[in-house]
PAZALO-17633 format. One record per residue (C-alpha): residue in one letter; x, y, z. Coordinates in steps of 0.05 Angstrom, whole numbers, padded with zeros to 5 digits. Layout:
+------+--------+--------+--------+
: code :     px :     py :     pz :
+------+--------+--------+--------+
:    A :      X :      Y :      Z :
...
+------+--------+--------+--------+
This chain:
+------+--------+--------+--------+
: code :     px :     py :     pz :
+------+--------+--------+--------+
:    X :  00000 :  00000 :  00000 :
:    X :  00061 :  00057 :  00021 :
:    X :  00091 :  00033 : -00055 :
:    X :  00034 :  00051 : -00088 :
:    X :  00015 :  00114 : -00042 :
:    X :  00085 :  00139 : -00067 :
:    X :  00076 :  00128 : -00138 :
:    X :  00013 :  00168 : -00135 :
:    X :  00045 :  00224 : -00102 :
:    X :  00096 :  00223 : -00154 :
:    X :  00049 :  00224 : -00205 :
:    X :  00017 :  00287 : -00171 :
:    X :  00089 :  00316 : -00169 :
:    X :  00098 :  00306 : -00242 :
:    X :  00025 :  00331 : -00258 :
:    X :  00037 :  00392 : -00215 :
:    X :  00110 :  00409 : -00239 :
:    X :  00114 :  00469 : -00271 :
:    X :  00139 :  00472 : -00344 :
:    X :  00212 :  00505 : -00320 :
:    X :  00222 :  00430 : -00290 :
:    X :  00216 :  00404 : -00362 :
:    X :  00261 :  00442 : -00399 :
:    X :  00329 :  00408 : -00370 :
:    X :  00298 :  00348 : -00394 :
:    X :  00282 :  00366 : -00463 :
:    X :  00343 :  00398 : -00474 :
:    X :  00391 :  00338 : -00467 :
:    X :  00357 :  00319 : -00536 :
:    X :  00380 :  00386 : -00569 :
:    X :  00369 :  00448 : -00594 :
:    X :  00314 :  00421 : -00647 :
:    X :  00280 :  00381 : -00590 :
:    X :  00269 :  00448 : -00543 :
:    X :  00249 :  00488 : -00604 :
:    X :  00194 :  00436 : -00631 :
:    X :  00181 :  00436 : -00544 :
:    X :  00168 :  00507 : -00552 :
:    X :  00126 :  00517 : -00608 :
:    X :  00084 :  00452 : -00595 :
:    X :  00073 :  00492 : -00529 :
:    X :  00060 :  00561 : -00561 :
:    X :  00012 :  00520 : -00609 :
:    X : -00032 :  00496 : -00558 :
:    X : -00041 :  00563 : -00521 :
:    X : -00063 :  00588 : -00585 :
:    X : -00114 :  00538 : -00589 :
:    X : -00135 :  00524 : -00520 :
:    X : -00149 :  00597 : -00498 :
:    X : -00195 :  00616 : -00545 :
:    X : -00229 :  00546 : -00542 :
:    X : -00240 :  00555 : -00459 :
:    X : -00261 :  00625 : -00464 :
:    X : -00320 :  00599 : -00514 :
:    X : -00333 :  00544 : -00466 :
:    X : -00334 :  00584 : -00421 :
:    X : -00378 :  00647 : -00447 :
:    X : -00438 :  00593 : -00475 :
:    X : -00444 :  00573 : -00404 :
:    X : -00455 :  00637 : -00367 :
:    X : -00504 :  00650 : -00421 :
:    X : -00524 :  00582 : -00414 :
:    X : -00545 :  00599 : -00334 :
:    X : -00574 :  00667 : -00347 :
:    X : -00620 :  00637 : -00397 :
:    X : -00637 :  00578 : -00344 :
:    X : -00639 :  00634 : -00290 :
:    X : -00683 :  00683 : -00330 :
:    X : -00724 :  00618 : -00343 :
:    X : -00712 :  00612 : -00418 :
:    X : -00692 :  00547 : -00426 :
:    X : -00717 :  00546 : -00500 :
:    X : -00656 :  00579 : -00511 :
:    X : -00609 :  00533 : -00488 :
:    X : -00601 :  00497 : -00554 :
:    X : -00587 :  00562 : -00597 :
:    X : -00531 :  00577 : -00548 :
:    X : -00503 :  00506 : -00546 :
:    X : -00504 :  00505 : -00625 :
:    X : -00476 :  00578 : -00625 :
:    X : -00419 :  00554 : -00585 :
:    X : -00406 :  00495 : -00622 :
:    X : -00398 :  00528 : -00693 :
:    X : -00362 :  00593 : -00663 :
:    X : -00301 :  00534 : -00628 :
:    X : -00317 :  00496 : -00697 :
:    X : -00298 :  00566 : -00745 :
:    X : -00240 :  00578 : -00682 :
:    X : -00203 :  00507 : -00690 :
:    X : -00217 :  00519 : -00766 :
:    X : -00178 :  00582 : -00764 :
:    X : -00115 :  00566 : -00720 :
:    X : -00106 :  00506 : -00773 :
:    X : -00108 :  00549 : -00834 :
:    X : -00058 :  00594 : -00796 :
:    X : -00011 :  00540 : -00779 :
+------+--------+--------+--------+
C-alpha cells in the first residue's frame, strides 16, 4: 500500500510540476528538440485559450437563460458555441 501511495504522489508531483522542470529534460535531446518543445507549447495556447473562453462564455449565457427561465434557448446557445469553437479550431489550422 506505502509503494503505491508513493507512486501516486509522484504522479501528482509530475502533474503539478511546472513547465521550468521540463526544460532540463528536453534539452539533453537538443536544440531542435526544445524548439519543436516550444512551439508545440505556443501552439496549444493558441488553441486552447480561445477554445475555454468559448466554453466558457456559452455557459454563463447558458445559466442566465436557465436563471431568467428561458430554457428554450439553451439549444441556440449550445449550437452557437459549437460552430463559433468549430470556425476557431478551423482558423488556427489554416494559420498553422
Amino acid at each position: 500500500i506505502d509503494g503505491s501511495a508513493d507512486l501516486r504522489q509522484r504522479i501528482d508531483l509530475m502533474r503539478e510540476a511546472p513547465d521550468g522542470t521540463v526544460w532540463p529534460w528536453i534539452n539533453r535531446y537538443g536544440y531542435t528538440a526544445t524548439a519543436a518543445y516550444g512551439a508545440v507549447n505556443q501552439l496549444m495556447s493558441w488553441v486552447q485559450l480561445p477554445a475555454m473562453s468559448l466554453g466558457i462564455t456559452a455557459t454563463i449565457l447558458a445559466a442566465h437563460a436557465v436563471g431568467a427561465g428561458r430554457t428554450a434557448r439553451l439549444p441556440a446557445i449550445a449550437r452557437t458555441g459549437v460552430l463559433l469553437g468549430l470556425a476557431t479550431l478551423g482558423m488556427v489550422v489554416v494559420l498553422v
